[in-house]
C-alpha positions as CSV (number, residue, x, y, z in Angstrom):
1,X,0.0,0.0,0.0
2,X,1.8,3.5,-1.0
3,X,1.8,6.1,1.4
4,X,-0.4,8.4,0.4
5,X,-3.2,5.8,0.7
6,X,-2.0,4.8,4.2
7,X,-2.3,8.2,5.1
8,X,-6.2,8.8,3.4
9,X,-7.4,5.7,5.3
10,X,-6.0,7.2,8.3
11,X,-7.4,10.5,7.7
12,X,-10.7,9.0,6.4
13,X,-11.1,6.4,9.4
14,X,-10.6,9.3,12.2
15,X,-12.6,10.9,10.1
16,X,-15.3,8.3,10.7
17,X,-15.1,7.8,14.3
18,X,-15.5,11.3,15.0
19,X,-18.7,11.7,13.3
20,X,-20.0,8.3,14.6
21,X,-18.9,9.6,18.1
22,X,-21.0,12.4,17.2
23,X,-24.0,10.7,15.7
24,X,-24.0,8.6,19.5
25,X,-23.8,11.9,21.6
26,X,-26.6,13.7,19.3
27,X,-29.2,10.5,18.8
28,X,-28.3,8.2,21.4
29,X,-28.5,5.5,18.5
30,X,-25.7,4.6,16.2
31,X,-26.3,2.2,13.1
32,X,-22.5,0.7,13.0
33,X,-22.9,-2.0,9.8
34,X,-19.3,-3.1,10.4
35,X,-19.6,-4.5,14.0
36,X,-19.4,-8.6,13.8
37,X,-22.8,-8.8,15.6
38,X,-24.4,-7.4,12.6
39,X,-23.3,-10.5,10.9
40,X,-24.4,-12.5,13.4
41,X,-28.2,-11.2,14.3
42,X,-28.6,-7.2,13.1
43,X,-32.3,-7.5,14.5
44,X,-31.8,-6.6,17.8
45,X,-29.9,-2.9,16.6
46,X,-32.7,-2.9,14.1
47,X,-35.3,-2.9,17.1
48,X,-33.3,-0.2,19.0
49,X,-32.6,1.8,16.1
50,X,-36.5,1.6,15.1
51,X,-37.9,2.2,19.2
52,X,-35.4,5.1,19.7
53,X,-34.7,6.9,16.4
54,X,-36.9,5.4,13.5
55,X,-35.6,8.3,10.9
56,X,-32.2,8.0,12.2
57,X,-29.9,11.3,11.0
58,X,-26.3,8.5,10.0
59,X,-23.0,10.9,10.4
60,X,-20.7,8.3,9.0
61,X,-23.2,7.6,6.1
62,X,-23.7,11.4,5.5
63,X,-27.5,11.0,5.2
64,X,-30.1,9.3,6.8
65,X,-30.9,5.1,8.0
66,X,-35.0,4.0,7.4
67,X,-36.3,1.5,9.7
68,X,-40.2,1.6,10.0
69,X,-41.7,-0.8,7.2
70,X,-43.8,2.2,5.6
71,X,-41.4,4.9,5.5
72,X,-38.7,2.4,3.5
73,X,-42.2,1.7,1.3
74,X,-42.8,5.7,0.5
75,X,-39.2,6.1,-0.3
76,X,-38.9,3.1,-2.8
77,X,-42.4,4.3,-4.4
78,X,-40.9,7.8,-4.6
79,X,-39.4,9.4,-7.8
80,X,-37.4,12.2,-6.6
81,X,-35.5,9.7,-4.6
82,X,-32.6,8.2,-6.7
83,X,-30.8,5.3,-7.1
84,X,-28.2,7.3,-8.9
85,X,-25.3,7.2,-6.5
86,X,-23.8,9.7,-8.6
87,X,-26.4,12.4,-7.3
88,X,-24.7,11.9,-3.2
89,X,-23.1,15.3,-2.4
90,X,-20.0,12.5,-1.3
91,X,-19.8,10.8,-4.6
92,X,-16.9,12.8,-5.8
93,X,-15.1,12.7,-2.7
94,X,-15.3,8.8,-2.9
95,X,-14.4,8.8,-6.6
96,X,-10.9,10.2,-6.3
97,X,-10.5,8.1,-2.9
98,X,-10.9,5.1,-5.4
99,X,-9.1,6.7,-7.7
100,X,-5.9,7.3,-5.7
101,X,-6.1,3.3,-4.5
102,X,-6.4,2.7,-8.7
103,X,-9.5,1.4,-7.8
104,X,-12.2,2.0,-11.0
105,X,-15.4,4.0,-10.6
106,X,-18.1,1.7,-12.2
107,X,-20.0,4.9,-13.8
108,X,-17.1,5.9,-15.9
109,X,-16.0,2.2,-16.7
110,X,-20.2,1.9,-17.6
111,X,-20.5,-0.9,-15.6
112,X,-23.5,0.4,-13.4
113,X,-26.3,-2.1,-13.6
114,X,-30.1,-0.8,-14.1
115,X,-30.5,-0.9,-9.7
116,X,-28.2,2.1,-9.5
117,X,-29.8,4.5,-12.6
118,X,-32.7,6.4,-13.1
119,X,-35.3,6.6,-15.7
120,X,-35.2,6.8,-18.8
121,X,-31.9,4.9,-19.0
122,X,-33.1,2.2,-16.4
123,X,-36.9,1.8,-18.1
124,X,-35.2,1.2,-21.6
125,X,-33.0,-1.2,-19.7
126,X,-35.7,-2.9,-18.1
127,X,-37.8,-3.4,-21.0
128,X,-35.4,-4.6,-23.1
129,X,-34.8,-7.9,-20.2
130,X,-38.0,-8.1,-18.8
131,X,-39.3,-10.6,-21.2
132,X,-37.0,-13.1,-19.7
133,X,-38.0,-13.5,-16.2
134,X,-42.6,-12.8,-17.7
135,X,-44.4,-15.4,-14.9
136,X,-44.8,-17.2,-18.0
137,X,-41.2,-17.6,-18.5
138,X,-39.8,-18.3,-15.2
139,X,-42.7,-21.0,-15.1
140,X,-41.2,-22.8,-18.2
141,X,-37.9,-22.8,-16.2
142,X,-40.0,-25.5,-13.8
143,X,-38.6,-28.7,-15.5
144,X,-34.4,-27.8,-15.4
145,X,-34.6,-26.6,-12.1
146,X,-36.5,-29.6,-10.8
147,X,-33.4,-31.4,-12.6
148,X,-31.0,-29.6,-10.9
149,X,-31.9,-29.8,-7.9
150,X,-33.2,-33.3,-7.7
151,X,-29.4,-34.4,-9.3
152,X,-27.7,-32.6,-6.5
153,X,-30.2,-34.0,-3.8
154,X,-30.0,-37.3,-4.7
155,X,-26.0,-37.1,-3.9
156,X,-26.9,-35.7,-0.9
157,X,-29.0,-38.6,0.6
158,X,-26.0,-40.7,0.6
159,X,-24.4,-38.8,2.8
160,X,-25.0,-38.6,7.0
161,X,-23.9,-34.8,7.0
162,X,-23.1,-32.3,4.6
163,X,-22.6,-28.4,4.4
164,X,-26.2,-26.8,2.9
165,X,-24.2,-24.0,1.5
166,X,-21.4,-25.6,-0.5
167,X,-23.3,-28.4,-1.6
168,X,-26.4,-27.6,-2.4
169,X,-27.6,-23.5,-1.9
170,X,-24.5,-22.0,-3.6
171,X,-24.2,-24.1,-7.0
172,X,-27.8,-24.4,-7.3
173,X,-28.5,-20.7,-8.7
174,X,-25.2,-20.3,-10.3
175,X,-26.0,-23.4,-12.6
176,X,-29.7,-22.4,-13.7
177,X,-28.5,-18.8,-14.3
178,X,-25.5,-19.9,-16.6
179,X,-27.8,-22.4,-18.1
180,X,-29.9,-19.2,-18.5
181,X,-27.2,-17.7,-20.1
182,X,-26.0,-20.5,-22.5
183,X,-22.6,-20.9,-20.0
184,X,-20.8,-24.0,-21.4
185,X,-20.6,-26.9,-18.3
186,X,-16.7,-26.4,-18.8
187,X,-17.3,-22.6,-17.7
188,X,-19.7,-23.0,-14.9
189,X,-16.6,-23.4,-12.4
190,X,-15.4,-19.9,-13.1
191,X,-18.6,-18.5,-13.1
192,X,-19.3,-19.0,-10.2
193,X,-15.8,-18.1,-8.8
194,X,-16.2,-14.6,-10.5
195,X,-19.9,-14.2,-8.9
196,X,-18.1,-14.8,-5.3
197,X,-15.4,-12.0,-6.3
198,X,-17.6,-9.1,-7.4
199,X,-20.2,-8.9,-4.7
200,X,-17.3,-7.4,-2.7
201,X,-18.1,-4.4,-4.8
202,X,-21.6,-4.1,-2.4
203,X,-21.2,-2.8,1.2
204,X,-18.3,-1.9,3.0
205,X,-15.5,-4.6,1.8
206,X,-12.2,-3.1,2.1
207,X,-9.9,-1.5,-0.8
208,X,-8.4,-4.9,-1.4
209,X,-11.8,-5.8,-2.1
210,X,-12.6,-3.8,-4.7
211,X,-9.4,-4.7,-6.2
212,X,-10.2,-8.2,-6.2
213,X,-14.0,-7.5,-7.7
214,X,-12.4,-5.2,-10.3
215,X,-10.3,-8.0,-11.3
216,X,-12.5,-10.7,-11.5
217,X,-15.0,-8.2,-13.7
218,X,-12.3,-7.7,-16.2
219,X,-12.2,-11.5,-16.8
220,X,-15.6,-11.6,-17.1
221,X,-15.8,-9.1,-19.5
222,X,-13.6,-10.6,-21.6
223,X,-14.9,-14.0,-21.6
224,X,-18.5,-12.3,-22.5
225,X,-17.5,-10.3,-25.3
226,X,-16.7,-13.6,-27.0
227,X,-19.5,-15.2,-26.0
228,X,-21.7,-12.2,-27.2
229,X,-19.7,-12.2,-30.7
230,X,-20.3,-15.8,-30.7
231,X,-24.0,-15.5,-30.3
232,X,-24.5,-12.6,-33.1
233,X,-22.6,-15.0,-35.6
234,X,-24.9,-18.1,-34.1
235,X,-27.5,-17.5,-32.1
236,X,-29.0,-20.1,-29.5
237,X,-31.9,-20.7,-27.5
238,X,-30.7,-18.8,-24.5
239,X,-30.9,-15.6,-22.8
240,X,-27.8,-14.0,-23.6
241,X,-29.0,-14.3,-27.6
242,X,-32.2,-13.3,-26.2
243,X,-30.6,-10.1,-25.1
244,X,-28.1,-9.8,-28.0
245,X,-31.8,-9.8,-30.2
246,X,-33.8,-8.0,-27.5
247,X,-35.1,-5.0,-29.2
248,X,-37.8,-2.4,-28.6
249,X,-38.5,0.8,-30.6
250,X,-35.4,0.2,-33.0
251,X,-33.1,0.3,-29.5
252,X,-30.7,-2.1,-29.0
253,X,-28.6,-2.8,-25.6
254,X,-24.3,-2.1,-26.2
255,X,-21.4,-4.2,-24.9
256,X,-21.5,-3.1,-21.9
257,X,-24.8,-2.7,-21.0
258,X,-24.8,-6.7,-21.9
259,X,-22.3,-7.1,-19.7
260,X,-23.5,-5.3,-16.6
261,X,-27.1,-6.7,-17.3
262,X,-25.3,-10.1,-17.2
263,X,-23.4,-9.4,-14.0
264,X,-26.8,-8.2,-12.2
265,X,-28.2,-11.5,-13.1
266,X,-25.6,-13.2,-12.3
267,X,-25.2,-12.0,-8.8
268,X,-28.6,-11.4,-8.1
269,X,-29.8,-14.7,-8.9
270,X,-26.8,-16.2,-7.2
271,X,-26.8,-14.4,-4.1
272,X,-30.3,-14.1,-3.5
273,X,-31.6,-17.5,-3.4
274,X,-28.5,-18.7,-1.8
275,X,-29.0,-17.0,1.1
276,X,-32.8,-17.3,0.9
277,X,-32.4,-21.2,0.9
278,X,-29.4,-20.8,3.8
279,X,-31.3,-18.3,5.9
280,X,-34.6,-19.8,5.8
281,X,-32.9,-23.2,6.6
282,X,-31.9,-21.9,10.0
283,X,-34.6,-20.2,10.9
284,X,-37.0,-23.6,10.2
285,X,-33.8,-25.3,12.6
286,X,-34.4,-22.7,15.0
287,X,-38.1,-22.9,15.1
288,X,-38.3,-26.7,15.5
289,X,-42.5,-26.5,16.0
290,X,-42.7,-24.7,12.8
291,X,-40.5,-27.0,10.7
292,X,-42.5,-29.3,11.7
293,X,-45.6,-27.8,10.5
294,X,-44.5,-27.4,7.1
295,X,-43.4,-31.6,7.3
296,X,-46.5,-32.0,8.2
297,X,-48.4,-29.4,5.9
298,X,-45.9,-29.4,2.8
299,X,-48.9,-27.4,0.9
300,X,-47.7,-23.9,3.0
301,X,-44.4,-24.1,1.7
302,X,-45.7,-21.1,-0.6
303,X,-46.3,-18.4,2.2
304,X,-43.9,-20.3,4.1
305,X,-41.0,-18.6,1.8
306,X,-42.7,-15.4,1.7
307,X,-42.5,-15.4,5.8
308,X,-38.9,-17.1,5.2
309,X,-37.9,-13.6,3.1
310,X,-39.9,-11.1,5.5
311,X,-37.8,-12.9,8.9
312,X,-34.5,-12.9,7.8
313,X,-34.1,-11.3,4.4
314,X,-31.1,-12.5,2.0
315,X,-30.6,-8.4,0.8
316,X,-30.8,-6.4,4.5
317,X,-30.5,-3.4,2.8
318,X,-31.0,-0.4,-0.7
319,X,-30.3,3.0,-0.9
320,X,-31.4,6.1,-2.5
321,X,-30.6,10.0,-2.5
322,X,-33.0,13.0,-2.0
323,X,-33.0,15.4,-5.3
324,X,-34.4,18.2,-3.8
325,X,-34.9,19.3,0.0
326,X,-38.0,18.0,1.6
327,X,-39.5,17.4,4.7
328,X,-40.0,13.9,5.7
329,X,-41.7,12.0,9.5
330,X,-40.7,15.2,11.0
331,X,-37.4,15.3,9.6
332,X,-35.2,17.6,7.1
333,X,-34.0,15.8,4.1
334,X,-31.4,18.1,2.3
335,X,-30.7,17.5,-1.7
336,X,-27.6,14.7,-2.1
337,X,-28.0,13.3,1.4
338,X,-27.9,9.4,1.4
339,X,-30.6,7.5,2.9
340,X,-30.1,4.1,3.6
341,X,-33.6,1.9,3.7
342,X,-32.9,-1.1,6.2
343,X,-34.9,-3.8,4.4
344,X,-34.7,-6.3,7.2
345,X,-35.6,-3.7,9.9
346,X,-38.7,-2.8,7.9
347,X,-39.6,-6.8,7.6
348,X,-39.4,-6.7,11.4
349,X,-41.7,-3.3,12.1
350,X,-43.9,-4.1,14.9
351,X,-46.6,-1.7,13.0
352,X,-46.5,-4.4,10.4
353,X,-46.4,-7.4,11.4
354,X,-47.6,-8.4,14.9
355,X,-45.3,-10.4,16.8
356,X,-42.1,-9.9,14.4
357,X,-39.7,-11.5,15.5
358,X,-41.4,-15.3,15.5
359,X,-41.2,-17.0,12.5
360,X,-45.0,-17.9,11.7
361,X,-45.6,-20.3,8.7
362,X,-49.3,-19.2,8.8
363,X,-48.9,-15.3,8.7
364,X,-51.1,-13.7,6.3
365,X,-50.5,-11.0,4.4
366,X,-46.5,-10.9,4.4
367,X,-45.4,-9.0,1.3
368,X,-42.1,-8.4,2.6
369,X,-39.5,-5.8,1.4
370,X,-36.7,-8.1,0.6
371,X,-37.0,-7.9,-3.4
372,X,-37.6,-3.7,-3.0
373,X,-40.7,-1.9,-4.3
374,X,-41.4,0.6,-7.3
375,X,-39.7,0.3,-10.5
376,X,-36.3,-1.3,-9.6
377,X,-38.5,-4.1,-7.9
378,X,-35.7,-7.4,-8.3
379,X,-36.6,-8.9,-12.2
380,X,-35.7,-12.3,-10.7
381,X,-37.6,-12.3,-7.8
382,X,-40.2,-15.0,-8.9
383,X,-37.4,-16.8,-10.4
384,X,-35.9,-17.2,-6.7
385,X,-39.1,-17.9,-5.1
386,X,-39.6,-20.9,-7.7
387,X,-35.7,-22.2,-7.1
388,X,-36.1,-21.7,-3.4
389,X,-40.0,-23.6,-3.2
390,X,-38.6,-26.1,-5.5
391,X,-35.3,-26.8,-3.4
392,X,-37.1,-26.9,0.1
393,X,-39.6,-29.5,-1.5
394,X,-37.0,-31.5,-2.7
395,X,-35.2,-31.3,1.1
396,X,-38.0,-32.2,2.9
397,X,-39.7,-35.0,0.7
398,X,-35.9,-36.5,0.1
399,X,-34.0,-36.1,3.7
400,X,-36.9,-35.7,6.0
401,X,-35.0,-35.6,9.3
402,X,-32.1,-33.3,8.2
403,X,-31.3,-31.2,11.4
404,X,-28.1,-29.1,12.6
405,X,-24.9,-30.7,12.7
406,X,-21.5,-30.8,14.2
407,X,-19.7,-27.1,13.6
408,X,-20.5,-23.7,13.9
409,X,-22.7,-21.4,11.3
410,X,-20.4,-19.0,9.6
411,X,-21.8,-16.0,8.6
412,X,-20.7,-14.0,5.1
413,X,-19.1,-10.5,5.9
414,X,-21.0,-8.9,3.2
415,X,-23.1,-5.8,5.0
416,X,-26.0,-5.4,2.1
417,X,-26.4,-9.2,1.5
418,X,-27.1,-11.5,4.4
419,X,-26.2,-15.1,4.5
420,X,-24.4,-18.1,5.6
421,X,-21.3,-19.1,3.7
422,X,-21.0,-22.5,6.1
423,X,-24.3,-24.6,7.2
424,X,-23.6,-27.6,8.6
425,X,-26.7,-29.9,8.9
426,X,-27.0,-34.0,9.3
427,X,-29.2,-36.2,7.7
């Protein structure tokens, strides 16, 4: 590490702990993503940052942190909040901190998925992918996933213990979204391995991080461009010659909006149903009476997952800035401020959903926040909810009695996506 950047991180660090000393003295509430026992269970600083400052004014964010399930609703509904991170009065400051560590700034490189623009660019976006994940089309999915996963299960039941995460949650999405794609088997390997690389471009991961992401993006961008030259010259029956095609009012997507449309897939449909299958596996552990309600009644499995995604959700939290001052619950947005929309805090709001913090099987009415809400609601969110109903069904009809086994949970270190990267269960 040169010197310069020694001395920004020190600057930048002290920097931090002053204004989180200050948000502590000023609120009496601090919302600290980095501490380990965020990892661990966030809910309980969810529940004192909701009960003591629900519009919580973040120093070290420079903005604001949402915890009450309909303010985080009003906000992802609302247009003059964007999901341009461009628009934060800090972006620029950021930018050349990147750029001093060499690390890229994904605008300028133009590899911003549609989650982080604004219309018109991200409604051209998402019509031009939407088709893909229609009902109708995830539905037709049915058959390969029930393959997928039934081929990976049936290797399980040999076997008295096994980790649910390495074996089963994690390849599972990565193979039916490079299927998706038209990824050749010999690929899949490094697919995967580049997924797990550039989701430590979310959150807080360190410069190092972002190195590492950076890297592992460049590869994938190389290895697409051939594949997307590949498909113009032959198409196939697969998505990325569906998108190489996809046109609408004589508009076409470029290169690179290929390529970052392929990374959000990629990620998001990796990443998401991972941790949906992981952290709804542990929660059914934890809640032995209500695992055993779903073995008994495998027909709620359904609204079982939707309760699964409001309990412990597998993306915690979004973001969006204010374009123009406003008030808002009694508070002064200013134009540029951050405001950080705790997705899993919301999914917990008493004023929402009596009795939040039991898992309940037989809740009606969930609709949690976990896939967002308003126009960058997750594509792939019905896609998830089929892989993740169709992998519990499988777990429960082919290993019954699989429970917790010898070894400890590890949780992923990731502070927007929440998961466990070991799950150690017995058959």
């Amino acid at each position: 590490m040169h010197l310069i950047e020694k001395l920004d991180d020190l600057l930048f660090g002290g920097e931090m702990l002053l204004r989180a000393a200050a948000e502590r003295l000023m609120t009496g509430a601090l919302f600290n993503p980095l501490q380990h026992s965020m990892r661990v269970d966030p809910y309980p600083a969810y529940k004192q940052l909701r009960e003591r400052d629900p519009v919580h004014r973040s120093y070290p964010a420079d903005g604001w942190v949402l915890t009450r399930y309909e303010d985080i609703f009003t906000i992802l509904s609302d247009r003059t909040f964007s999901a341009d991170e461009r628009n934060w009065l800090r972006y620029e400051r950021e930018r050349a901190r990147n750029t001093r560590a060499q690390i890229p700034d994904v605008y300028e490189v133009g590899i911003v998925s549609m989650l982080r623009s604004d219309p018109p660019d991200h409604t051209r976006l998402r019509t031009l992918v939407s088709k893909a994940f229609t009902p109708r089309a995830v539905e037709r999915m049915r058959p390969r996933i029930e393959a997928v996963v039934d081929e990976i299960v049936d290797g399980l039941k040999q076997r008295q213990s096994f980790d649910l995460m390495a074996d089963f949650a994690s390849p599972l999405p990565v193979v039916i979204i490079a299927e998706m794609l038209g990824v050749d088997v010999a690929d899949q390997p490094r697919f995967r391995a580049w997924s797990n690389d550039a989701i430590r471009l979310l959150g807080d991961g360190s410069k190092d991080d972002r190195r590492r992401a950076f890297v592992a993006l460049n590869e994938m961008r190389l290895w697409l461009e051939g594949q997307i030259e590949q498909r113009r010259r032959e198409p196939r029956e697969d998505l990325l010659s569906g998108l190489v095609a996809a046109e609408e009012a004589g508009d076409h997507l470029t290169t690179m909006e290929l390529f970052s449309t392929c990374l959000l897939l990629l990620i998001a449909g990796n990443e998401t149903t991972t941790n949906l299958i992981g952290n709804g596996t542990i929660a059914l552990l934890r809640n032995p009476e209500q695992l055993e309600l779903l073995r008994a009644e495998p027909e709620r499995l359904s609204n079982t997952i939707e309760e699964m995604l409001r309990y412990d959700s597998p993306v915690q939290l979004t973001s969006r800035i204010a374009l123009e001052d406003r008030d808002f619950a009694g508070k002064r947005f200013q134009r540029g401020q951050q405001i950080v929309l705790l997705l899993g805090a919301g999914n917990r709001d008493p004023q929402r959903f009596p009795d939040p913090d039991r898992l309940d099987i037989k809740r009606e009415d969930v609709h949690p926040l976990s896939f967002g809400h308003g126009i960058h609601y997750c594509l792939g969110a019905q896609l998830a909810r089929l892989e993740a109903r169709i992998a519990f069904e499988r777990l429960l009809a082919n290993i019954p009695n699989f429970h917790a086994g010898s070894g400890e949970i590890v949780w992923g270190e990731n502070t927007v996506l929440r998961g466990p990267r070991v799950l150690p269960l017995a058959a």
